[in-house]
Biopython code that builds the backbone (N, CA, C, O; Angstrom):
import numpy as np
from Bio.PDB.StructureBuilder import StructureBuilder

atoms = [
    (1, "UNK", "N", (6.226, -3.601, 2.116)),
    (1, "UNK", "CA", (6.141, -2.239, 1.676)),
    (1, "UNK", "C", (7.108, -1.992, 0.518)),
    (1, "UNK", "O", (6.942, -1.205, -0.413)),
    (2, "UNK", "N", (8.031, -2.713, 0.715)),
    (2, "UNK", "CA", (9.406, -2.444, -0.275)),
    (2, "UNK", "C", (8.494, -3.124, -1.824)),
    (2, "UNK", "O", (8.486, -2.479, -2.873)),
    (3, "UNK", "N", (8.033, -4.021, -1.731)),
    (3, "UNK", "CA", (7.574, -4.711, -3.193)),
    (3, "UNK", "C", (6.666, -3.468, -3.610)),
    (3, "UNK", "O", (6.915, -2.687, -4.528)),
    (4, "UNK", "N", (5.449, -3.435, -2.665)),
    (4, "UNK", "CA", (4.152, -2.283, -3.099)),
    (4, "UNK", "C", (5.234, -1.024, -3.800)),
    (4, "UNK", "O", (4.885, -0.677, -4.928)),
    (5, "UNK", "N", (6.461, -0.340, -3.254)),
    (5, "UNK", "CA", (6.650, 0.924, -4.099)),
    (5, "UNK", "C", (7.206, 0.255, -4.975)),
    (5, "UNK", "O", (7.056, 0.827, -6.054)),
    (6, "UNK", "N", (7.898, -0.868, -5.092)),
    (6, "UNK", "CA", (8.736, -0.991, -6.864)),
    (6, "UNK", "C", (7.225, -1.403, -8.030)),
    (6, "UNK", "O", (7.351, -1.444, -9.254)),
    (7, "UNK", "N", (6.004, -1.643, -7.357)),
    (7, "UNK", "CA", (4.861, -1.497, -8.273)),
    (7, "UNK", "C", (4.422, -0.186, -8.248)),
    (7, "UNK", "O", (3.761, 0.233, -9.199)),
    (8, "UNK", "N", (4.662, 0.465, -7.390)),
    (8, "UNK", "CA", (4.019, 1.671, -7.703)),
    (8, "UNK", "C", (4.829, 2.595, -8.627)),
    (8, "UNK", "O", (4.358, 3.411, -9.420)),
    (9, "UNK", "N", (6.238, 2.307, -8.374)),
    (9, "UNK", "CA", (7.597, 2.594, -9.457)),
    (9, "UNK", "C", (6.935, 2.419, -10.648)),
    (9, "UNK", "O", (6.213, 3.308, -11.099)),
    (10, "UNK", "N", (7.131, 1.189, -11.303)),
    (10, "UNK", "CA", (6.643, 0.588, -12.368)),
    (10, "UNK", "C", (5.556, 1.059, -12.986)),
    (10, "UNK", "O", (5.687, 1.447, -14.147)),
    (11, "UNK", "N", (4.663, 1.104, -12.540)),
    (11, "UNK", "CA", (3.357, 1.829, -12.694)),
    (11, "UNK", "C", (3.478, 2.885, -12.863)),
    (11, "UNK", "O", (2.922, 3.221, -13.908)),
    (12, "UNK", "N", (4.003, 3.766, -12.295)),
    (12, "UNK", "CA", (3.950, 5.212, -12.875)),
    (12, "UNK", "C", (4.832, 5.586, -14.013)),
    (12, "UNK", "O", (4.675, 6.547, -14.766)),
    (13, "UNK", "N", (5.853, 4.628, -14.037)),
    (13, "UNK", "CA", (6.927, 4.574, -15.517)),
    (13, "UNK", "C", (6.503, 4.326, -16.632)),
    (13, "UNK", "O", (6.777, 4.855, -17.709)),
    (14, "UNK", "N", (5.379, 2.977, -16.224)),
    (14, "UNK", "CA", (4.637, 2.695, -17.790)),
    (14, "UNK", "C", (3.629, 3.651, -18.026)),
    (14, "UNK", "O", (3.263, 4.011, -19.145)),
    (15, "UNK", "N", (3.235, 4.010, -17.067)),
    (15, "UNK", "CA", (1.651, 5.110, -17.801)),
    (15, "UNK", "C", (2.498, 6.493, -18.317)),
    (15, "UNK", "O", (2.067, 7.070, -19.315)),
    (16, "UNK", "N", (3.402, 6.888, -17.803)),
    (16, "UNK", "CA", (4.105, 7.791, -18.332)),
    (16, "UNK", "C", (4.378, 7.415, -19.761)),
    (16, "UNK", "O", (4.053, 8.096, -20.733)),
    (17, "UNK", "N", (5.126, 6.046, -19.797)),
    (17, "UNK", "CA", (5.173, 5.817, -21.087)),
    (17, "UNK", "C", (3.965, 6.036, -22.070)),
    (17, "UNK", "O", (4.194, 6.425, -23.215)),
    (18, "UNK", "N", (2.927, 5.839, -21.722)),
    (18, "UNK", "CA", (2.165, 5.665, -22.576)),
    (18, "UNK", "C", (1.305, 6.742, -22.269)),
    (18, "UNK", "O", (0.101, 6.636, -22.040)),
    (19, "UNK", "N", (2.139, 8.051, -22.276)),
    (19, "UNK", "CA", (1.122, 9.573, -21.837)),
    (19, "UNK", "C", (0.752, 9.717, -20.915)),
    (19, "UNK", "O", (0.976, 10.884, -20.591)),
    (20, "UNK", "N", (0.083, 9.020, -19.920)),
    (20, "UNK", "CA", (-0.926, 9.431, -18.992)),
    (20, "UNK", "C", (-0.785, 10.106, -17.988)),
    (20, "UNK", "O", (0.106, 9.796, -17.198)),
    (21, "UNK", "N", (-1.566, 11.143, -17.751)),
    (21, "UNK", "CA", (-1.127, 11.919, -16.489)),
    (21, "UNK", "C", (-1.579, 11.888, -15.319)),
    (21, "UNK", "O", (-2.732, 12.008, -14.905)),
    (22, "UNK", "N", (-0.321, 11.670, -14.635)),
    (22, "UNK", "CA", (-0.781, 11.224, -13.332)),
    (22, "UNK", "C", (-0.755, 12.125, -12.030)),
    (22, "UNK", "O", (-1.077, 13.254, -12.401)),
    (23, "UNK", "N", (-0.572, 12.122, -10.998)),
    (23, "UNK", "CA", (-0.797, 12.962, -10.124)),
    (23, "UNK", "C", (0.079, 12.401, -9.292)),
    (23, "UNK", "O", (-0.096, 11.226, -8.968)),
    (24, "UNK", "N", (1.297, 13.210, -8.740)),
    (24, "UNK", "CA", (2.008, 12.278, -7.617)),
    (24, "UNK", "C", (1.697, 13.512, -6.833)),
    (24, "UNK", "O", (1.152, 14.574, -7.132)),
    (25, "UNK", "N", (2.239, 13.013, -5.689)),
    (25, "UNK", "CA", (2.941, 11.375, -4.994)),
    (25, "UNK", "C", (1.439, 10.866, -4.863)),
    (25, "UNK", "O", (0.420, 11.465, -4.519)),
    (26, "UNK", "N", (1.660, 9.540, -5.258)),
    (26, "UNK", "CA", (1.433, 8.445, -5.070)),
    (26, "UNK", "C", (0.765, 8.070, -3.690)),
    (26, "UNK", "O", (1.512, 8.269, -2.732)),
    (27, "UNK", "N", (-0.303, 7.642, -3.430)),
    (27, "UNK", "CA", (-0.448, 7.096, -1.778)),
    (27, "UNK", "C", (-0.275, 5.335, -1.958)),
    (27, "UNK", "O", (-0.668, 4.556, -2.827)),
    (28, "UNK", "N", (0.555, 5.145, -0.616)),
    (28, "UNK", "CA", (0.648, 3.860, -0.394)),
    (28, "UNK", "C", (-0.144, 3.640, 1.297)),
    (28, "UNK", "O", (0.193, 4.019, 2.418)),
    (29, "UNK", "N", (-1.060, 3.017, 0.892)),
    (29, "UNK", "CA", (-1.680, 3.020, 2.120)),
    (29, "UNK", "C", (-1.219, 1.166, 3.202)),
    (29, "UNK", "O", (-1.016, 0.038, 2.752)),
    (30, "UNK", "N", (-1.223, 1.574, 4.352)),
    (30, "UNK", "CA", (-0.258, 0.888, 5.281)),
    (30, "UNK", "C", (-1.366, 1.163, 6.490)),
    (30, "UNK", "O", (-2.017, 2.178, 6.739)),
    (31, "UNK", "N", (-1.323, -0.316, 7.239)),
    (31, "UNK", "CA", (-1.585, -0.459, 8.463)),
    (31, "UNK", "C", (-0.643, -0.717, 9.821)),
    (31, "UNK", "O", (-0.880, -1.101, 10.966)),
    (32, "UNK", "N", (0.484, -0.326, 9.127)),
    (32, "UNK", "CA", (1.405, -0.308, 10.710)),
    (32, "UNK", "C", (1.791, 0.788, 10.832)),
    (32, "UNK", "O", (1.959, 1.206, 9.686)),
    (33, "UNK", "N", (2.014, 1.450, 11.448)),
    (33, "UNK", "CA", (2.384, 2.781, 11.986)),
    (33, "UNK", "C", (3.658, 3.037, 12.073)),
    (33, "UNK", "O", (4.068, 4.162, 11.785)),
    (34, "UNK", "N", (4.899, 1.580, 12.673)),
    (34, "UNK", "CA", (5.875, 2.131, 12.663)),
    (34, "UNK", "C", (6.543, 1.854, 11.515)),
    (34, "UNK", "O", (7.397, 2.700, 11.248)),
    (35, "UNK", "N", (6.445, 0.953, 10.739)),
    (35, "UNK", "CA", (6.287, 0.795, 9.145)),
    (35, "UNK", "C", (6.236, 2.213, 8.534)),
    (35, "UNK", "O", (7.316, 2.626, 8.112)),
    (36, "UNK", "N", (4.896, 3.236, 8.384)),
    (36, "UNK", "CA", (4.942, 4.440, 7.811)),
    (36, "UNK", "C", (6.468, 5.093, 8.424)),
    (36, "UNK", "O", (7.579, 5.009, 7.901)),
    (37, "UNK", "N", (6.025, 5.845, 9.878)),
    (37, "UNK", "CA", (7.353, 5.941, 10.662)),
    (37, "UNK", "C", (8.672, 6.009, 9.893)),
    (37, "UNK", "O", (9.191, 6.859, 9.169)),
    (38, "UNK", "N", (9.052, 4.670, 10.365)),
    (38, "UNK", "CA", (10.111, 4.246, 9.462)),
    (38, "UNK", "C", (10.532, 4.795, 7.923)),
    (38, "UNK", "O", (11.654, 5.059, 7.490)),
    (39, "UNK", "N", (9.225, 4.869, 7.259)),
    (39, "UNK", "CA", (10.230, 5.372, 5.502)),
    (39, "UNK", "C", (9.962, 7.008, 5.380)),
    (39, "UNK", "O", (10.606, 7.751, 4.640)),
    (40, "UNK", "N", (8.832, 7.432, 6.295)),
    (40, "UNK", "CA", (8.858, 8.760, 6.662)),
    (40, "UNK", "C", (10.159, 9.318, 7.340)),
    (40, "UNK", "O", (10.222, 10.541, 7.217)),
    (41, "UNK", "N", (11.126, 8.812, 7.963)),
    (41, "UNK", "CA", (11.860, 9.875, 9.308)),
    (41, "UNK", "C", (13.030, 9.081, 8.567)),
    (41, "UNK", "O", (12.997, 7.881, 8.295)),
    (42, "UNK", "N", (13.948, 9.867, 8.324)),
    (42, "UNK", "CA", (15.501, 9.139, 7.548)),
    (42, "UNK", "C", (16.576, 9.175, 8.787)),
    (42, "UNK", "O", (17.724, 9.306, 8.361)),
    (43, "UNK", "N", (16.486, 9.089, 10.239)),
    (43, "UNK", "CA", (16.958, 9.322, 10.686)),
    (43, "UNK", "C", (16.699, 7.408, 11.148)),
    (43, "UNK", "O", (15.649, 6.808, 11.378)),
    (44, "UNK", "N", (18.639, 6.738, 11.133)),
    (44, "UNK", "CA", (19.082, 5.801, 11.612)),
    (44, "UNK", "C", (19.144, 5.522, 13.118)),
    (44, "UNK", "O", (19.734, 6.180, 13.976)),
    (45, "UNK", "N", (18.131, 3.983, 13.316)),
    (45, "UNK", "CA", (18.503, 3.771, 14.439)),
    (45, "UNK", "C", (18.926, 2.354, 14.562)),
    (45, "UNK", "O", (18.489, 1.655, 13.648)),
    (46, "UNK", "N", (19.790, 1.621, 15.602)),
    (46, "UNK", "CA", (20.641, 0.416, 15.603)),
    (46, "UNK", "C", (18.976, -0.682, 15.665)),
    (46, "UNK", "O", (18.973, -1.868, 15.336)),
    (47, "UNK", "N", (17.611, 0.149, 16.197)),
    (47, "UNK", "CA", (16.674, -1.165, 16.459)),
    (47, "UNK", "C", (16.107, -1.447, 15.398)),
    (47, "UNK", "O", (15.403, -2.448, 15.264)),
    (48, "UNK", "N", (16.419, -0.290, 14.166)),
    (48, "UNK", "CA", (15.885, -1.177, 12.899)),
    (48, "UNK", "C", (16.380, -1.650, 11.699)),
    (48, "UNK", "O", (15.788, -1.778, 10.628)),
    (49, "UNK", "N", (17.750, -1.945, 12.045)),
    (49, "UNK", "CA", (19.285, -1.833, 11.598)),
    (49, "UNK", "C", (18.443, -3.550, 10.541)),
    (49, "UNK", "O", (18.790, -3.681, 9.367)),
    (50, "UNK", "N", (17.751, -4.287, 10.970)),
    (50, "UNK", "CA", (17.184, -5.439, 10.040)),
    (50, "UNK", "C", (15.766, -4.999, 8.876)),
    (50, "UNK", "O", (15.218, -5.675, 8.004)),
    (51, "UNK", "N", (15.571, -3.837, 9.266)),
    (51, "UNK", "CA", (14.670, -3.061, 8.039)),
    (51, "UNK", "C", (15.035, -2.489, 7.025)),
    (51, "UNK", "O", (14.346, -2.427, 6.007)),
    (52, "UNK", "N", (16.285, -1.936, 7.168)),
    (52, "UNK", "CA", (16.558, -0.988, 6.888)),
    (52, "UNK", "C", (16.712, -0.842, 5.171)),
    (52, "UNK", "O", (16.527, 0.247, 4.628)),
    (53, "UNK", "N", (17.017, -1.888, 4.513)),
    (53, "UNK", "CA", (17.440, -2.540, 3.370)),
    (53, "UNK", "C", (15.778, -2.233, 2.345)),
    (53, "UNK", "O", (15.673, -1.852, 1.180)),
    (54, "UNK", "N", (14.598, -2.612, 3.438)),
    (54, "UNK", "CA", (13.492, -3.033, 2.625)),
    (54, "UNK", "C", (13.403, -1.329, 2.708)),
    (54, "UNK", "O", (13.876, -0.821, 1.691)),
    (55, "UNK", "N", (13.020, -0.581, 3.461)),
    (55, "UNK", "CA", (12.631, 0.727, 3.912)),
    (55, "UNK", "C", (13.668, 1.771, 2.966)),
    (55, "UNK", "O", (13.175, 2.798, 2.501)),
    (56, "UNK", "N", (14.530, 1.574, 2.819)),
    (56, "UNK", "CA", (15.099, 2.335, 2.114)),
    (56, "UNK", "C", (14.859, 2.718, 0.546)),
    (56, "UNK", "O", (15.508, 3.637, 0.047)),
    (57, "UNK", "N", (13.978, 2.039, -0.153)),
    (57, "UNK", "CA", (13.574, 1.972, -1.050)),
    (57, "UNK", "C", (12.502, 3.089, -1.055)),
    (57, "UNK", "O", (12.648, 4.192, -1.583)),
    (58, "UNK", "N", (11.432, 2.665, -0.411)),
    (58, "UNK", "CA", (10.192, 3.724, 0.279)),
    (58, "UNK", "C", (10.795, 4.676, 1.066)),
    (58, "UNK", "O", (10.506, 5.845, 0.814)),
    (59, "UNK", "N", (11.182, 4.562, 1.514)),
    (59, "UNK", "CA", (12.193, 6.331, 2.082)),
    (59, "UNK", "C", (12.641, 7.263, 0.875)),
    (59, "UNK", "O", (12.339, 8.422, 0.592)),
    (60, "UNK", "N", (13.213, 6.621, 0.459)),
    (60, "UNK", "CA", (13.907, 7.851, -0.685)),
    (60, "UNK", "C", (12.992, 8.065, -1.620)),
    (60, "UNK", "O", (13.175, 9.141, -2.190)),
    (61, "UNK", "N", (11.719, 7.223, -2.153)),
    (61, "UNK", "CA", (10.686, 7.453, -2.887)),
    (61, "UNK", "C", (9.803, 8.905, -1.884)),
    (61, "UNK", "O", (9.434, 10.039, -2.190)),
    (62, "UNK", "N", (9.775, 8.275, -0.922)),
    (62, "UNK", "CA", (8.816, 9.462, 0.182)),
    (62, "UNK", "C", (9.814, 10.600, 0.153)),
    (62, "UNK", "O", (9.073, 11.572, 0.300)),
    (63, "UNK", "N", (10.829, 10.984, 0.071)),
    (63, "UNK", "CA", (12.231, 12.072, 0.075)),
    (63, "UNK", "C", (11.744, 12.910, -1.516)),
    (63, "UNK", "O", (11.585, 14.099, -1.794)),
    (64, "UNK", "N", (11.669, 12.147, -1.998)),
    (64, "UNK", "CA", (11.739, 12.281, -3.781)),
    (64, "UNK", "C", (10.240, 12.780, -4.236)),
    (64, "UNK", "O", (9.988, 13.153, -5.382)),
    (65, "UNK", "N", (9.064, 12.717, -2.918)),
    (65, "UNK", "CA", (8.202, 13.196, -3.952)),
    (65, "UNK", "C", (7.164, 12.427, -4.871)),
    (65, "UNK", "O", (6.271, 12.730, -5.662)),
    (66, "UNK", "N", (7.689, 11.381, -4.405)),
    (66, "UNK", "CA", (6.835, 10.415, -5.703)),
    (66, "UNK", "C", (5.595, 9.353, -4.806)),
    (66, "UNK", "O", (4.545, 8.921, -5.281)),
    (67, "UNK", "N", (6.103, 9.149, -3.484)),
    (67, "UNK", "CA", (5.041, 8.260, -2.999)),
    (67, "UNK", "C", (4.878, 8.661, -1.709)),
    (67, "UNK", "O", (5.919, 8.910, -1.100)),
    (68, "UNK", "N", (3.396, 8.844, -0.880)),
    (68, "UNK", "CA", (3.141, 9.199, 0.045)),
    (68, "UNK", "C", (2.481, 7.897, 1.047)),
    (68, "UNK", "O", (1.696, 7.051, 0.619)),
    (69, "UNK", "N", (2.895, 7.953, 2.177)),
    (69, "UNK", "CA", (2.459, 7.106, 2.997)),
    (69, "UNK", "C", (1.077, 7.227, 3.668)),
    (69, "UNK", "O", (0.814, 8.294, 4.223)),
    (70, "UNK", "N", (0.351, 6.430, 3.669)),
    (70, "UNK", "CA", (-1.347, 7.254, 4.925)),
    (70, "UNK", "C", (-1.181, 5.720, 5.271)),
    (70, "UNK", "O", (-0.684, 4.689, 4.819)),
    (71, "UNK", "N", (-2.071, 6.312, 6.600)),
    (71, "UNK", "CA", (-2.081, 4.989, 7.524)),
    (71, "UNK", "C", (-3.756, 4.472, 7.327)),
    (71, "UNK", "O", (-4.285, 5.331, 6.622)),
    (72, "UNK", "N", (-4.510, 3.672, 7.595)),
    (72, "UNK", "CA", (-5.329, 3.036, 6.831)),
    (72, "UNK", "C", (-5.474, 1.816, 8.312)),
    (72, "UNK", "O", (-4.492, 1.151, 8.641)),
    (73, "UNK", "N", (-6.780, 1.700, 9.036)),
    (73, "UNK", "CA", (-7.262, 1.137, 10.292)),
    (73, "UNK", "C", (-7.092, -0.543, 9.687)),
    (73, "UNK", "O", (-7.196, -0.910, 8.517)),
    (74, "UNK", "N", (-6.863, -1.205, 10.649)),
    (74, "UNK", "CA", (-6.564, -2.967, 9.986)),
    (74, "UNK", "C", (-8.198, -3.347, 9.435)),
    (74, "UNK", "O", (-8.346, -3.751, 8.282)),
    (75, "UNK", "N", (-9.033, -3.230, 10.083)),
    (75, "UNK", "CA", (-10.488, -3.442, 9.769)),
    (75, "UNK", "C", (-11.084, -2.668, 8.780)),
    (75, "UNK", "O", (-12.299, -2.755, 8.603)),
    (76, "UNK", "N", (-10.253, -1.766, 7.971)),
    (76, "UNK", "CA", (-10.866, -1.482, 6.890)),
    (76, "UNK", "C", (-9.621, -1.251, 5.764)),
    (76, "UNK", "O", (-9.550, -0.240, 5.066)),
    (77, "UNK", "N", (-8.772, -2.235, 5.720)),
    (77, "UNK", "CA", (-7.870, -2.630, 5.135)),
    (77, "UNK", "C", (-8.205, -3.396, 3.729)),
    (77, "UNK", "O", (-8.575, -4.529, 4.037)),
    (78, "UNK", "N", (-8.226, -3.205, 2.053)),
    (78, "UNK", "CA", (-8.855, -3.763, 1.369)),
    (78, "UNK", "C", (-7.988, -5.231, 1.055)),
    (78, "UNK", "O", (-8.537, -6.293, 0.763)),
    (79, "UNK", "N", (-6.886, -5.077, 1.153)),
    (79, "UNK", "CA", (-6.027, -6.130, 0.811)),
    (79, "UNK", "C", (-5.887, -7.235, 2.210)),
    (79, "UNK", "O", (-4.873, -7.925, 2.315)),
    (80, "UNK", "N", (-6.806, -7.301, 3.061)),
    (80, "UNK", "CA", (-6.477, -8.384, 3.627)),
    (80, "UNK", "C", (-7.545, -9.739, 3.217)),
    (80, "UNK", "O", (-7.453, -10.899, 3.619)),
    (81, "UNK", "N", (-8.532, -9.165, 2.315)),
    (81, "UNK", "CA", (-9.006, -10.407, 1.753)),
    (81, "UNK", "C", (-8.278, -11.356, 0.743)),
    (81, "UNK", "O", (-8.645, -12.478, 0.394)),
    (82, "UNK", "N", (-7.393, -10.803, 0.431)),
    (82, "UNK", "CA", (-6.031, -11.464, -0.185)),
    (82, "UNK", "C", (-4.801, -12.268, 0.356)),
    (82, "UNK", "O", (-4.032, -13.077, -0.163)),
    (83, "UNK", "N", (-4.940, -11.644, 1.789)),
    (83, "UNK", "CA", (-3.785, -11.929, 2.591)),
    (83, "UNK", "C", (-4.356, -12.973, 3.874)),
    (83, "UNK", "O", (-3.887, -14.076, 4.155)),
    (84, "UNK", "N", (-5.402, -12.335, 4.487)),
    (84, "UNK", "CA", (-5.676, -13.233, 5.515)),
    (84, "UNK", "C", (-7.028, -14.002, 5.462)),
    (84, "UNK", "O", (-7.815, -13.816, 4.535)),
    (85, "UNK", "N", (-7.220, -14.665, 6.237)),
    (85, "UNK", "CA", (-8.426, -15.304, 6.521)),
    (85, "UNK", "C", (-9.231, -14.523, 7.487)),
    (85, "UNK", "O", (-9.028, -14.073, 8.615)),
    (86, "UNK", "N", (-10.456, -14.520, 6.445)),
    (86, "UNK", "CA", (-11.497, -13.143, 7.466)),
    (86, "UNK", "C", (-12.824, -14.220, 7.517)),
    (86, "UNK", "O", (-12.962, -15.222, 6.816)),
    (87, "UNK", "N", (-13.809, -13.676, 8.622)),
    (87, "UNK", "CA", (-15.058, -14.331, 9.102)),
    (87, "UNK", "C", (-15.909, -13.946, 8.122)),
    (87, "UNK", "O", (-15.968, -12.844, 7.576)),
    (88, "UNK", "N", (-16.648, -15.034, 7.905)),
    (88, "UNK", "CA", (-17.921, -14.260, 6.652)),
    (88, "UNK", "C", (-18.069, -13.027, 6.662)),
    (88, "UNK", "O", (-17.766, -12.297, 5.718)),
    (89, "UNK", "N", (-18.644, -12.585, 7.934)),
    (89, "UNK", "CA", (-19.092, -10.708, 7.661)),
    (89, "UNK", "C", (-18.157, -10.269, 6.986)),
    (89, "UNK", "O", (-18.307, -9.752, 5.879)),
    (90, "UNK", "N", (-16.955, -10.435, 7.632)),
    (90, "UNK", "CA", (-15.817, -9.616, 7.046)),
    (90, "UNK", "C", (-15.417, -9.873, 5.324)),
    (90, "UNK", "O", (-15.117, -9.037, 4.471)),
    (91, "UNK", "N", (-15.514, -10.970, 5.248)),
    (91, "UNK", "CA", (-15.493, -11.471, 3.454)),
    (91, "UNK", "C", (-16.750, -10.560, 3.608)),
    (91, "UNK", "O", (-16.769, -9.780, 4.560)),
    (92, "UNK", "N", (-17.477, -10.587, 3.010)),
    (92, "UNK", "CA", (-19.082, -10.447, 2.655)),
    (92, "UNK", "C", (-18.866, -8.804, 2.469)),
    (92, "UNK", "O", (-19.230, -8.189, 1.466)),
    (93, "UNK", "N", (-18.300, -8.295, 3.459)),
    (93, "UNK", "CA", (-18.319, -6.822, 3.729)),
    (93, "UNK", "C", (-17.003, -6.248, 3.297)),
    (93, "UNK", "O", (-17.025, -5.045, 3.559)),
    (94, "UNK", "N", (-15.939, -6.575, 2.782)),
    (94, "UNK", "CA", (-14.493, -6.345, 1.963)),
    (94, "UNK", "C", (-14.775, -6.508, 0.412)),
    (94, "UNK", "O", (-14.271, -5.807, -0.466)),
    (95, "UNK", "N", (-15.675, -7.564, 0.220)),
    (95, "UNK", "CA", (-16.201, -8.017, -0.820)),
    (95, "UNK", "C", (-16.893, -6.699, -1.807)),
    (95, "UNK", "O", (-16.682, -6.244, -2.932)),
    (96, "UNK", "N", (-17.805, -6.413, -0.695)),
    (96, "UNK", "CA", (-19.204, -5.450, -1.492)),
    (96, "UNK", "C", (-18.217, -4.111, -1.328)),
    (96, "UNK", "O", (-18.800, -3.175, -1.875)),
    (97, "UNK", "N", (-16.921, -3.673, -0.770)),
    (97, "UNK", "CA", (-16.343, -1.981, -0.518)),
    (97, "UNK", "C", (-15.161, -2.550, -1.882)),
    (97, "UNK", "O", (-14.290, -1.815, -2.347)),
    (98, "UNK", "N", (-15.358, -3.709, -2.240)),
    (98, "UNK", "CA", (-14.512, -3.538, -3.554)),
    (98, "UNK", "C", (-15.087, -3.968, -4.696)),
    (98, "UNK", "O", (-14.311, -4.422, -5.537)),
    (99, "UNK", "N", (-16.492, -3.944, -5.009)),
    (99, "UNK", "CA", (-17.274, -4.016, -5.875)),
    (99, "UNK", "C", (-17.588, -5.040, -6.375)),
    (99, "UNK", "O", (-18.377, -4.880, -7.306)),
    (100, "UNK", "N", (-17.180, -6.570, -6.066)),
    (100, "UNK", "CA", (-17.340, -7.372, -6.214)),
    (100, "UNK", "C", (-19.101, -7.998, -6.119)),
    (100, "UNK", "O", (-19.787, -7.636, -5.163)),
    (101, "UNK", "N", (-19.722, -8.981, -7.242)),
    (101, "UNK", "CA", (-20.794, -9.057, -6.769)),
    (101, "UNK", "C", (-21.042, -10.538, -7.309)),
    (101, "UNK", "O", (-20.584, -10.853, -8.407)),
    (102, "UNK", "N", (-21.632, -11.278, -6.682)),
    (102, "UNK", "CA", (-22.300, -12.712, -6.980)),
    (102, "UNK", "C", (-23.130, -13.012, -8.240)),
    (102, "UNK", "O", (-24.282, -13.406, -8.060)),
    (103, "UNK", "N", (-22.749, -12.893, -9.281)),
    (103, "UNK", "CA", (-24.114, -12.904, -10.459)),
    (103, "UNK", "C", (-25.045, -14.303, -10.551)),
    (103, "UNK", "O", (-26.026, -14.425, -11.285)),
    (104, "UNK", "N", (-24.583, -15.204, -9.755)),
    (104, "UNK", "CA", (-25.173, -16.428, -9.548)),
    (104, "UNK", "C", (-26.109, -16.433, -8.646)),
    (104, "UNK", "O", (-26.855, -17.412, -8.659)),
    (105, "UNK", "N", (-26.358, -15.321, -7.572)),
    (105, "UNK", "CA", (-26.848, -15.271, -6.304)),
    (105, "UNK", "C", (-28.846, -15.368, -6.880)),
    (105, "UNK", "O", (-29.450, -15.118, -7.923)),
    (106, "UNK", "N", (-29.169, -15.788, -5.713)),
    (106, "UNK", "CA", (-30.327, -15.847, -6.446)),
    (106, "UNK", "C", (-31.373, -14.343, -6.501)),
    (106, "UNK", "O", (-31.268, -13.635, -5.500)),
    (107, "UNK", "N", (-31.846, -14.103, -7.036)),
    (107, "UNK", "CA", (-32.928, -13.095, -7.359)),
    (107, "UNK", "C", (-33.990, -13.056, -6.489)),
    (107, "UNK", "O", (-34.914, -12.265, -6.677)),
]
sb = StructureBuilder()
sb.init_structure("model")
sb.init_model(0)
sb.init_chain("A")
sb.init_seg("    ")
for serial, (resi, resn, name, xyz) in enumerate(atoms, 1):
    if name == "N":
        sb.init_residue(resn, " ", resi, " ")
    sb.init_atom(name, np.array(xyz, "f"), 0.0, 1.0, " ", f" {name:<3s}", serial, name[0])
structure = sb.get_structure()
């Protein structure tokens, strides 16, 4: 989560640079719950005292206005065809909800 907001940082710095208007906050969409949780509620606890470093980044962005958290079901998650290994349907069907298309396929 900590990498996704320093791109979403970045990203909104350069299009600024270069005029564009954007619309914050920002959504960062997330499939763990206590992940959101976490950079949502600024309130310290000793059980996530090993997060705390990455989360703090996305906390004070979520404080500030600039990036919003939504939670987003694992099975309709677009970035796990990047990340994990999915069963054909699931390729096939991540594939076609991100526009991707076969131009080789036959006719």
């Amino acid at each position: 989560m900590a990498h996704a907001t320093y791109e979403v940082t970045w990203l909104t710095s350069i299009l600024k640079d270069f005029n564009v208007h954007i619309t914050l906050p920002s959504t960062l969409y997330c499939d763990n719950n206590a992940a959101i949780h976490i950079s949502e509620n600024p309130v310290y606890h000793e059980r996530t005292k090993h997060v705390e470093i990455d989360c703090h980044t996305a906390r004070e962005k979520v404080s500030q206005g600039i990036l919003r958290m939504s939670h987003v079901p694992s099975k309709a998650n677009l970035a796990d065809i990047l990340t994990k290994l999915l069963f054909p349907t699931q390729f096939k069907e991540t594939l076609s909800k991100l526009g991707v298309r076969n131009f080789y396929a036959p006719t």
